[in-house]
N, C-alpha and C positions, 0 to 999 in steps of 0.2 A: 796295444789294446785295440781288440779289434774296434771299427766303426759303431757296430749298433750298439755294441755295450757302450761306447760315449756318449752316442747320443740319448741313452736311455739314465745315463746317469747326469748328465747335464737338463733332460727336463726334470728332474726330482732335485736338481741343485737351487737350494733354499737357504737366505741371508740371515734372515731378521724374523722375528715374531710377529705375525698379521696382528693379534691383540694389543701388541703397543705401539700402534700406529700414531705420529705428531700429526695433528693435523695442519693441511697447509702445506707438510712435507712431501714435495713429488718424488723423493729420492730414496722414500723410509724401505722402500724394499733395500735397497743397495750400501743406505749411507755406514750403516757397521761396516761394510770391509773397505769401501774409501775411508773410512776414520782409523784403520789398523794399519791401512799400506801409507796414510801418512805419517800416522804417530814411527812407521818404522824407517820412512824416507828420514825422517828427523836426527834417528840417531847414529845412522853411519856414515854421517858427515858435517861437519861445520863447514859453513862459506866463509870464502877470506872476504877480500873489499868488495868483489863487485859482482851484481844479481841481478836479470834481468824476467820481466815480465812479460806474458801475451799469450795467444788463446790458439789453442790447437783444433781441428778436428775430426772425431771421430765419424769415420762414415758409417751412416743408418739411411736404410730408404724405407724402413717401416714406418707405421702411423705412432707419430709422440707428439704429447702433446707440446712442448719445447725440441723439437727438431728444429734447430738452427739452418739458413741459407749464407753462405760465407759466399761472395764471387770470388775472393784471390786466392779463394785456398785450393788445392789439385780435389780433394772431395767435398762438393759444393754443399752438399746436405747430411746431415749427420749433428753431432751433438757436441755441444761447444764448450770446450774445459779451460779454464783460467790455470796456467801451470808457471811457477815459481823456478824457473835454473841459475847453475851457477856452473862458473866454471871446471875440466870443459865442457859437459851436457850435460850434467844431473841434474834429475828433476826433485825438490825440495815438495813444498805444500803444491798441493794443484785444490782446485773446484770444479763440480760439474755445475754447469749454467742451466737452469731450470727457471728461468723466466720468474722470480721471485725474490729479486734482490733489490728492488727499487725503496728507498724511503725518502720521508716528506723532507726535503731541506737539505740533501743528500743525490749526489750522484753516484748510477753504479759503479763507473772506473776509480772513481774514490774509494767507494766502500772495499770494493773485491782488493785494491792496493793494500790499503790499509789492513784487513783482515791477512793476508797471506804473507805479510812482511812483520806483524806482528812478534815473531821469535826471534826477529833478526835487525830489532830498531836498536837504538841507542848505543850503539859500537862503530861509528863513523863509517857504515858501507856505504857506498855509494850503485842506486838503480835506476838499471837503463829500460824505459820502455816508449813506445810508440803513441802516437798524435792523439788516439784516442783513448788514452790512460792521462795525459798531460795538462794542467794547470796551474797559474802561477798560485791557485789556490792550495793546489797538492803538493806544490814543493816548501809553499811555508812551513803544510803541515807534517812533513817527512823532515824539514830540517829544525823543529820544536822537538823530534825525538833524534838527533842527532846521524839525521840519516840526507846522504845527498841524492838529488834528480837531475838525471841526464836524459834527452830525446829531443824526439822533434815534437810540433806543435802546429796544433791550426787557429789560422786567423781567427775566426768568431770565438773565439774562446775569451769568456768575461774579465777582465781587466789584462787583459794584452794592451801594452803600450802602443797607442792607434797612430805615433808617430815614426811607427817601427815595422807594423804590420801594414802601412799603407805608403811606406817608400819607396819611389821609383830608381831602381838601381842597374846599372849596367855592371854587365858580366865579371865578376871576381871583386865586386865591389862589397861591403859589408857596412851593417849598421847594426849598433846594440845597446840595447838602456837599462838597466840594474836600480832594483829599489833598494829600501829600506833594510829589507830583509835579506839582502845578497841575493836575491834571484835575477838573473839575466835571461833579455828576452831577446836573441838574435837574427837575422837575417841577413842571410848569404847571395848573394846570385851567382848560379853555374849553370848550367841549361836552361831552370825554369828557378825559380825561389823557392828558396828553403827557407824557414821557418824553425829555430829552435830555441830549444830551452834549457839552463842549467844552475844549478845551486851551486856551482864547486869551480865552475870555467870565469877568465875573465875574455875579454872579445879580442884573442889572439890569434894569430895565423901560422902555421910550421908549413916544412916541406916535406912534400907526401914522392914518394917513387912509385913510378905505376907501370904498366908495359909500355905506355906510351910516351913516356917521358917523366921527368918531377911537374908535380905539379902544387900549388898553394892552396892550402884549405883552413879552414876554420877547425882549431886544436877540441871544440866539442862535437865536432861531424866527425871526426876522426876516433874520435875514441869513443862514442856510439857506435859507429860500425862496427866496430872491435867487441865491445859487448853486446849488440842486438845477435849475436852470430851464435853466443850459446843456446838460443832457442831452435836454430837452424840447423845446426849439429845434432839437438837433439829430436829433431823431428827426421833428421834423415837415419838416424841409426833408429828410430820407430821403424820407419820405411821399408826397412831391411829384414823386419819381421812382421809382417800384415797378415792379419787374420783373414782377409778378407778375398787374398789371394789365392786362387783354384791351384791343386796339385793333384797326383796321381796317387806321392803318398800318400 
């Protein structure tokens, strides 16, 4: 196809009906074909036990009104998608983040979990995500639908056992306190403090083989790595196809 015919069909390329516009909706142009490409991510795979969560993003340096600034991510601005994998990189439900997910009494890493795990509770999986999806609020409520939480976790975080988050520990040393609910709240030291969380671990240590020797860790640092890594796969086979990259073809 030659160039100008794309580009002349790409600006006539239209989603959705301007007249049934949601209000409130920043996405009502777009949201019919993310609601197509998930309903069909849904049906050419079931996940087994384990699913992990976190936010990708797409780079934009045009004016939106939700252009996200990520510092860790390789494209710093652009627009920030909440995407659901499983193993080894497929991606299940995703969101685009449009700066209107906040409700009264509600955090948005709770909400955004809760919503994109929603087809996948109550069958004993167990999902791994990062510090700031993490509470010991969200694992009660993830293991009420028979679903377990693995990751790390930061200190301030509301009922963090403060005699676990504020121990002074030397290197390889470990501390961990478990409620009511079987949630465990751990802390490791290995360079600097670690900090995690699990519904499903108790506060065990195995031996790990690394290039540099074996070494002892903590058996829920160890298999968080293991699962935070299908979002890593899956953003590096993205990688591999970027729109955004200049060619001659």
């Amino acid at each position: 196809m030659a160039r100008n015919r794309f580009e002349l069909i790409l600006s006539m390329f239209h989603i959705s009906d301007n007249s049934a516009q949601v209000p409130g909706n920043r996405l009502h142009k777009v949201q019919p074909l993310i609601d197509l490409l998930v309903d069909k991510f849904h049906h050419f795979i079931i996940p087994e036990i384990s699913l992990c969560i976190d936010e990708s993003m797409v780079p934009f340096q045009g004016r939106l009104s939700f252009r996200q600034y990520l510092l860790n991510k390789r494209h710093r601005y652009g627009v920030k998608i909440f995407k659901l994998c499983t193993d080894p990189f497929y991606t299940l439900p995703y969101k685009v983040y449009a700066e209107k997910e906040a409700q009264p009494g509600k955090s948005v890493s709770s909400k955004v979990v809760m919503e994109l795990m929603e087809p996948y509770l109550d069958f004993g999986r167990t999902l791994y995500a990062d510090n700031w999806y993490n509470s010991v609020t969200l694992a009660e409520q993830l293991l009420d639908r028979d679903t377990f939480l693995v990751g790390t976790l930061r200190a301030n975080r509301k009922r963090n056992p403060t005699d676990v988050t504020r121990k002074k520990l030397n290197k390889g040393d470990i501390v961990a306190r478990q409620n009511d609910h079987g949630v465990m709240v751990l802390k490791w030291k290995d360079r600097r403090d670690v900090l995690a969380i699990s519904s499903k671990h108790i506060p065990s240590m195995i031996n790990v083989t690394q290039r540099r020797g074996d070494k002892i860790k903590p058996q829920v640092i160890v298999e968080y790595n293991a699962g935070k890594s299908f979002i890593d796969v899956s953003d590096q086979m993205n990688s591999y196809n970027s729109f955004s990259r200049r060619s001659l073809k």
